[in-house]
Phi, psi and omega in degrees: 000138176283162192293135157252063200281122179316120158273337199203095206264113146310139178239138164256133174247119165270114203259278193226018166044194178251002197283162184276072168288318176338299189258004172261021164182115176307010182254019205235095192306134182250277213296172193274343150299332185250013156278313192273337165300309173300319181280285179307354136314318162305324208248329132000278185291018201130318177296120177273324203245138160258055195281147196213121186259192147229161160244153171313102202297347176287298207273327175098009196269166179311148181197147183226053170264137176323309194300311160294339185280355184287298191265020166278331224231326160304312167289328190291320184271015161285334221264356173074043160279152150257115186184143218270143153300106192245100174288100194297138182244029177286337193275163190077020174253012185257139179247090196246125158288177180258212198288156186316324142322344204209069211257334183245188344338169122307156183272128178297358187238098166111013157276140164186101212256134163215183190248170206282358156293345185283324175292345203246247262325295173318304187300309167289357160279313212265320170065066148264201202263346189239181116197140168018135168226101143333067196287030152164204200249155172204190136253150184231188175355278170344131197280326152234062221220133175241129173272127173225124175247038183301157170350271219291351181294309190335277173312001146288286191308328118045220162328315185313296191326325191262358178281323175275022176047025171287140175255096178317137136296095174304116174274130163233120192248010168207157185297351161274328140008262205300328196297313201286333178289343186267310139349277165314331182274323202282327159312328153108012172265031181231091193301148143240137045259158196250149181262138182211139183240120151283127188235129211212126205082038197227115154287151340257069191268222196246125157327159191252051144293144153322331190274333190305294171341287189294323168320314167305304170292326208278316194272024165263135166263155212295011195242007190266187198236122139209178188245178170249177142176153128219172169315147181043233193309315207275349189285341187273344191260330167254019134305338174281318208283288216305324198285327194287328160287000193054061182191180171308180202215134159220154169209174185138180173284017178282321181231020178167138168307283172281165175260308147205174193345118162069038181206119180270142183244196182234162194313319182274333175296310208284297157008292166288269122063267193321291185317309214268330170291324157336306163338309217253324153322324196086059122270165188236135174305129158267139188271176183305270162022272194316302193267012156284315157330305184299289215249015173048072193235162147263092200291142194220174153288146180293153178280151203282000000 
């Protein structure tokens, strides 16, 4: 297929995600200050988008209480950065089994399953402009442990989303992802053009080969928006690939660390980085505005 290369580029920053990262770098934000600190710094360097999971502020483990993600999304937006908000709804889908012998009961430590309005909940106090639809089930690393999305919660959360005029980020981490996301927009509980972030290099989802890669982009239909990433080493090299397939960039400490060999880096660092390879294609980063523009979002107040 010939190059369609992206001229006006979105930088996404995933600032600390859910992953066990907490101890392998001090740059890895836990409390909802220093998550929101870390995204304006990101927004700062570059960044139109913020995507944002919390954390436990003692511990760094994952969390999906309203009430931090209440006071994350409060500081950013005391703070007049202007920059668009993107909110993960991924968390209450996990599932660990016990032993292969044995699977269930399940195991309480990484199970952790609610139902969709409870996943939804935080995105209806907080009102950002974007936030995460996990588009289907998968296994990951982990020997047991399942991210689960079935049809029908998909379609509850959904809905919700699009009743709160929130615009969902499509995750898609396999090519049944976008088939089943196409789905959802032909039903109508999804508006199109649709926004989709590919995630690529997530064992075990679609490997990040270049080939892999063009599939991927090849199964987005052509009037939708989407980004890339991928993990650790590989993440600065599909800031090349995605602009160059013609679409967006995300990067942060959600999926990689370092800055380079033996140097941890920090959020707003991977951010500069990103740009300046956008930059140097002859594309021009685009602010937050512009991609409210783009993606027809509506910047709002949180409900009282």
């Amino acid at each position: 297929m010939p190059l369609a290369m992206n001229r006006e580029v979105f930088i996404t920053c995933a600032v600390t995600g859910s992953g066990g990262t907490q101890d392998k770098s001090p740059h890895v934000p836990r409390s909802p200050k220093q998550i929101a600190d870390s995204a304006i710094e990101a927004a700062k360097a570059g960044a139109a988008v913020v995507h944002c999971h919390v954390r436990d502020p003692e511990t760094g483990a994952p969390s999906r209480d309203p009430g931090l993600f209440r006071e994350l999304t409060d500081r950013i937006r005391d703070s007049e950065t202007d920059v668009v908000l993107n909110l993960t709804a991924g968390m209450g889908g996990d599932i660990t089994f016990g032993p292969t012998e044995r699977p269930l009961p399940l195991s309480e430590a990484g199970t952790d399953m609610a139902g969709a309005a409870e996943r939804v909940e935080h995105v209806k106090q907080c009102l950002p402009e974007i936030c995460t639809l996990d588009c289907g089930t998968m296994n990951f690393a982990e020997a047991d442990y399942v991210m689960t999305n079935t049809p029908g919660m998909l379609q509850a959360m959904g809905r919700m989303m699009t009743h709160l005029g929130v615009k969902p980020e499509i995750e898609a981490f396999d090519t049944g992802h976008l088939w089943y996301a196409k789905q959802l927009v032909k039903e109508g509980i999804l508006d199109s053009p649709a926004l989709v972030q590919l995630c690529m290099g997530v064992p075990w989802g679609a490997p990040d080969d270049l080939n892999t890669f063009m599939a991927m982009v090849n199964n987005v239909p052509e009037d939708w928006t989407f980004s890339a990433f991928s993990l650790g080493r590989n993440q600065m090299p599909f800031v090349a690939a995605s602009v160059l397939a013609g679409g967006h960039v995300r990067v942060g400490l959600e999926d990689n660390l370092m800055l380079d060999r033996g140097v941890l880096a920090e959020n707003w660092q991977l951010v500069e980085r990103a740009r300046e390879i956008i930059e140097r294609l002859g594309a021009r980063v685009i602010g937050p505005q512009e991609v409210r523009d783009k993606l027809g979002l509506v910047k709002r107040a949180p409900q009282a």
